[in-house]
C-alpha positions in Angstrom: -8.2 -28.9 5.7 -5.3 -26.4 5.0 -4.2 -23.7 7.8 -2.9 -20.5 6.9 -1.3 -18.3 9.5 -1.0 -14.9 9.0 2.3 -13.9 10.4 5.2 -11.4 11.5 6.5 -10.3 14.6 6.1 -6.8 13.9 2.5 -5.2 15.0 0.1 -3.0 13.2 0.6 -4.5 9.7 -2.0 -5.2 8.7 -2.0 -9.2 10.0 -5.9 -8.6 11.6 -6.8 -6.8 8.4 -5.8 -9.4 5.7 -6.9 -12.4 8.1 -10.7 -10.8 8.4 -10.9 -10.6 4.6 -9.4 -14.2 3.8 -11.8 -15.6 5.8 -14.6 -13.6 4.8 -13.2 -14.1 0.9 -13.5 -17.6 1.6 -16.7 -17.7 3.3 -18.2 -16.2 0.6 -17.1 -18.8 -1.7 -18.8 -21.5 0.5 -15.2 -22.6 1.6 -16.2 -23.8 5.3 -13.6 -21.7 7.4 -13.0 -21.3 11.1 -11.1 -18.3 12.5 -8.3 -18.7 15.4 -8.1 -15.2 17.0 -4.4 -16.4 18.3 -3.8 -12.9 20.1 -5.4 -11.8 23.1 -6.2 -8.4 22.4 -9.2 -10.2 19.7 -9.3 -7.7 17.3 -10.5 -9.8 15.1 -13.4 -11.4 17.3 -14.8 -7.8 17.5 -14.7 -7.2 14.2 -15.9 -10.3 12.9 -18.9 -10.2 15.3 -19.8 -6.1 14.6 -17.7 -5.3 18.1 -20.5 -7.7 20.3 -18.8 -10.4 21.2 -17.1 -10.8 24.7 -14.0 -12.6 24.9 -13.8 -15.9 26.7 -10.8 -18.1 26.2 -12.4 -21.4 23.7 -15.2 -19.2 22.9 -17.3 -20.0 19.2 -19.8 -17.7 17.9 -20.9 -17.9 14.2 -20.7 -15.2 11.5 -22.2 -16.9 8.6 -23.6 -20.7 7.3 -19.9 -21.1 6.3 -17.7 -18.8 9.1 -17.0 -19.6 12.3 -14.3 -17.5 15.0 -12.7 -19.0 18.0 -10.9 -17.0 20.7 -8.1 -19.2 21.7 -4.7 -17.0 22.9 -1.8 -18.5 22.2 -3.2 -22.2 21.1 -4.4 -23.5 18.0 -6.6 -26.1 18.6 -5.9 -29.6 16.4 -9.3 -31.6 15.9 -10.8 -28.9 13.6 -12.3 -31.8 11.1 -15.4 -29.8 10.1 -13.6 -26.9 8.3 -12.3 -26.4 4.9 -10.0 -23.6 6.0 -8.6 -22.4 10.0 -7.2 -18.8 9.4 -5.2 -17.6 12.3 -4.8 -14.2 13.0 -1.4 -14.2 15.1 0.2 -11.6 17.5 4.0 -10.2 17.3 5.0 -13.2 19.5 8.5 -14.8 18.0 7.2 -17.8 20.3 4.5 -18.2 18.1 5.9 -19.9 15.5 7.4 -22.7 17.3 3.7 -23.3 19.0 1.8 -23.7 15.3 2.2 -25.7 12.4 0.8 -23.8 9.0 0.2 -24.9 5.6 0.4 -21.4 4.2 2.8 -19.0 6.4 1.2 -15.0 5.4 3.6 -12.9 6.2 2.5 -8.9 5.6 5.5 -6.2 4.9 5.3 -2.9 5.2 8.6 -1.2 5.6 12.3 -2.1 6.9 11.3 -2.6 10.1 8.9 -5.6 9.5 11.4 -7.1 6.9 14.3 -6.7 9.3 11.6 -8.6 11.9 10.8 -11.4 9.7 14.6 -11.9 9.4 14.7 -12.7 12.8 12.2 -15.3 12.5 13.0 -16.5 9.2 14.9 -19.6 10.7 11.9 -20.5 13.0 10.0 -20.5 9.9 11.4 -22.8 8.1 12.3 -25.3 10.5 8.3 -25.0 10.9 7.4 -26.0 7.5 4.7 -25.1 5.5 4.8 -22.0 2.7 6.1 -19.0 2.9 4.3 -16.3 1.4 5.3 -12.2 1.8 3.0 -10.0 0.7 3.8 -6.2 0.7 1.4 -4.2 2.4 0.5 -0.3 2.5 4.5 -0.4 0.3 3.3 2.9 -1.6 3.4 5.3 1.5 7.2 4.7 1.9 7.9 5.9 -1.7 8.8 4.0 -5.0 12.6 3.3 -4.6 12.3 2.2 -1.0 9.2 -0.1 -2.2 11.3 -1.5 -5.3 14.3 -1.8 -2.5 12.1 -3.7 -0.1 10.8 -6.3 -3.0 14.2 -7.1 -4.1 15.1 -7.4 -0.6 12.1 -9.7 -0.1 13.0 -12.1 -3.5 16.3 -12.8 -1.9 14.8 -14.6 1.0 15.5 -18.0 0.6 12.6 -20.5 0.3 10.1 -17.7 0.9 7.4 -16.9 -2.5 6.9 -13.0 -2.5 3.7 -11.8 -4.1 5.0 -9.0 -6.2 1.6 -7.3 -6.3 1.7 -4.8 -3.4 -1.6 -3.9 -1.3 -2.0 0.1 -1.7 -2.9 2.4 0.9 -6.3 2.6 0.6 -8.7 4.5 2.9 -11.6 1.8 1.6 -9.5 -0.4 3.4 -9.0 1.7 6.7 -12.6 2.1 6.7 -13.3 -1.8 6.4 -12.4 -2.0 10.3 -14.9 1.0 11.6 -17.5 -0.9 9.9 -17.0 -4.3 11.4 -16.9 -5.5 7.3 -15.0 -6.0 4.4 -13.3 -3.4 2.3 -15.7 -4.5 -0.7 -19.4 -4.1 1.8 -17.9 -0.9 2.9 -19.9 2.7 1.5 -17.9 3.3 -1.5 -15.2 0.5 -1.3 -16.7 -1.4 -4.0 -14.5 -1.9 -6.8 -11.9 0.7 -5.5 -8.2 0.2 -6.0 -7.8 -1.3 -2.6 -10.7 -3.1 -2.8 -9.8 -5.3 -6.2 -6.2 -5.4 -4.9 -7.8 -6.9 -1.1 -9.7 -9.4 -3.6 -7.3 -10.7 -6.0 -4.5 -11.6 -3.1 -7.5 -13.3 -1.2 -8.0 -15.1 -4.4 -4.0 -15.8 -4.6 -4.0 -17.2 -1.3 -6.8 -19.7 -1.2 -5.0 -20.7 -4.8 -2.0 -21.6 -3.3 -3.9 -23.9 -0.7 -5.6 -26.0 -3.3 -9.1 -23.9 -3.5 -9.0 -22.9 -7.2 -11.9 -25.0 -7.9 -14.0 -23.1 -5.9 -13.1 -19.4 -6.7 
């Protein structure tokens, strides 16, 4: 089983967004995959269940043969045998990272702020373990010098893999949560920009973790 955690203790940047659509990537791809809704607010319980599911702390529900969600603040649970992959969508907690242990360490960017954030945890994350990757999210809005200035900024992190490949603003993508699906089951976010960019860092991702084989 590999864990990734998807990661930074910034809000709104897009943690919920790229945890819904690994584990619905994977799922897909008959990777067995459970879901940790880590933050309390479960935004990704209600979107994962179409916005019907009430949250109650340890609660399962099922999505698909191969998805599975658990809302569990704060604690990720350890016996979790029967799954492939445990995706955990995280809240902007700094605590959180000393309360987890991660294979793969997701960490979404999208501006000075969140870099200046995962800074501050950067030290946390290492002495956790597990690989760091920093992907660059919704970059393009903040203009094309600042976007080159934040990946350089980003490759200078120690220890830390960045994926060069930025995720664009995309309004496919905005739409994905509205729907309660993925950007690519969304009308008219098949095969857009955002949608092949959503796909081929899902596809990066469960690479890293050892899931080539079944991509």
């Amino acid at each position: 089983m590999k864990t990734i955690v998807v990661y930074n203790n910034k809000g709104g940047i897009g943690k919920t967004t790229f945890s819904v659509h690994l584990a619905l990537f994977a799922s897909e791809r008959r990777i067995r995959t459970l879901v940790v809704g880590l933050d309390r607010q479960g935004d990704i319980c209600r979107w994962l269940s179409g916005g019907d599911e009430h949250l109650m702390n340890g609660h399962f529900f099922r999505v698909n043969e191969c998805l599975q969600v658990l809302y569990s603040p704060m604690e990720l649970p350890q016996d979790l045998a029967n799954f492939d992959l445990v995706v955990a969508d995280c809240p902007p907690h700094v605590e959180v990272v000393d309360q987890v242990d991660a294979d793969l360490w997701l960490v979404p960017i999208d501006g000075r702020l969140a870099m200046e954030n995962m800074g501050n945890v950067y030290s946390a994350l290492r002495r956790a373990e597990g690989t760091i990757l920093i992907v660059l999210n919704r970059c393009d809005l903040i203009g094309k010098r600042a976007l080159e200035g934040l990946r350089e900024a980003a490759h200078q992190i120690p220890q830390a893999t960045v994926r060069d490949e930025p995720i664009p603003s995309s309004a496919a993508i905005a739409k994905a949560s509205e729907y309660f699906r993925p950007v690519w089951k969304v009308p008219y976010g098949k095969d857009t920009q955002g949608d092949r960019a959503m796909q081929a860092m899902c596809g990066d991702v469960l690479k890293m973790c050892g899931f080539e084989g079944r991509l």
